[in-house]
Steps between C-alpha positions, in 0.01 A plus 500: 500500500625343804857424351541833407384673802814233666698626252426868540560448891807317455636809267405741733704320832807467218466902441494539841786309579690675240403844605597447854834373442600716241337824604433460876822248596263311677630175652165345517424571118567112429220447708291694225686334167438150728136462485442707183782211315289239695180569317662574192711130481214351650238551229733470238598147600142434553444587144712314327565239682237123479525509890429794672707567847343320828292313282234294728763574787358466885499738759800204649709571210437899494634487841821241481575721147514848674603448830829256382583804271473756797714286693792414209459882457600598865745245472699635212472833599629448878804271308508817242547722786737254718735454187486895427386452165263788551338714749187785518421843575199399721438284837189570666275164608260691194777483215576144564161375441468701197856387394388158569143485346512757194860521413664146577208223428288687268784592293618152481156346408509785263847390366373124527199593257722682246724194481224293466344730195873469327458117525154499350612700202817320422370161563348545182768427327779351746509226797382594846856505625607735209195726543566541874844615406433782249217603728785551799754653183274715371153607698638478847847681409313794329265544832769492737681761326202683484426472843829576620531833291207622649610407807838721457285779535313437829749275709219273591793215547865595467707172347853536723689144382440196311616151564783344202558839403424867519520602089261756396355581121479883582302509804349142469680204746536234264394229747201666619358579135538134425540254743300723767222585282476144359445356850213760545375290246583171569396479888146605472493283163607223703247532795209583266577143299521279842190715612318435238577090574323502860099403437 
């Protein structure tokens, strides 16, 4: 009962999330899609997977986890923004700590979990290495894609130029669908494994 009732949630935030970017143009609908794709990826992993996320962490690691993610999050963004590889419609002291919280490090632990639910399914029958690989190729791909055609209707985050080059599949920046969205995977990935080191 419990799973579904996190399931039901999660759905809920997603439908939210869709219905205020495509009907309202609301730039704070990934805030919405965010938490409701948190829940979703969370229990899935959870239920599938022989170790569940956080397992036996400390209140220590909780805190090294999330506030080194906050911190590489402001830090890519304020590069991001330097660089003029993309800008926003907002600005207020209130949108950046939303921006920050529900649509920059819960969307990459998000993105970190879906990675990691690709590598549990196809290290059933390839290596780790290979696993991690069609997780990025496949999983990861299809959410930023999915992510950033919602986000075509709302604005949330307006992608202006990409580093190595600027080629576009339609509306999609090569660069961000792949390498960008990969690293959303790759840096929480990366902090959760150390993390998970400190006793």
């Amino acid at each position: 009962m419990k799973k579904q009732i996190i399931y039901g949630i999660g759905l809920l935030f997603l439908a939210l999330g869709i219905y205020f970017s495509i009907f309202q143009k609301l730039p704070h609908f990934f805030s919405f899609f965010s938490i409701g794709l948190f829940l979703i990826t969370y229990q899935i992993y959870n239920s599938i997977a022989k170790e569940k996320l956080f397992h036996k962490w400390k209140t220590k690691q909780y805190a090294i986890f999330f506030i080194t993610l906050l911190i590489s999050c402001v830090i890519i963004d304020h590069l991001g923004l330097v660089l003029n590889y993309w800008n926003y419609q907002y600005s207020t002291l209130f949108d950046e700590i939303i921006k920050y919280i529900l649509e920059w490090e819960i969307p990459l632990i998000s993105t970190m979990i879906l990675f990691m639910i690709g590598e549990e399914i196809f290290k059933k029958k390839f290596s780790i290495l290979t696993s991690q690989t069609l997780s990025l190729l496949t999983f990861i791909i299809i959410l930023g894609i999915i992510i950033e055609y919602l986000n075509h209707f709302a604005d949330s985050w307006i992608i202006t130029n990409m580093p190595f080059t600027n080629i576009k599949i339609g509306n999609y920046f090569l660069i961000f669908q792949t390498i960008g969205y990969w690293l959303m995977a790759i840096i929480p990935y990366t902090i959760y494994k150390f993390t998970d080191k400190i006793k």
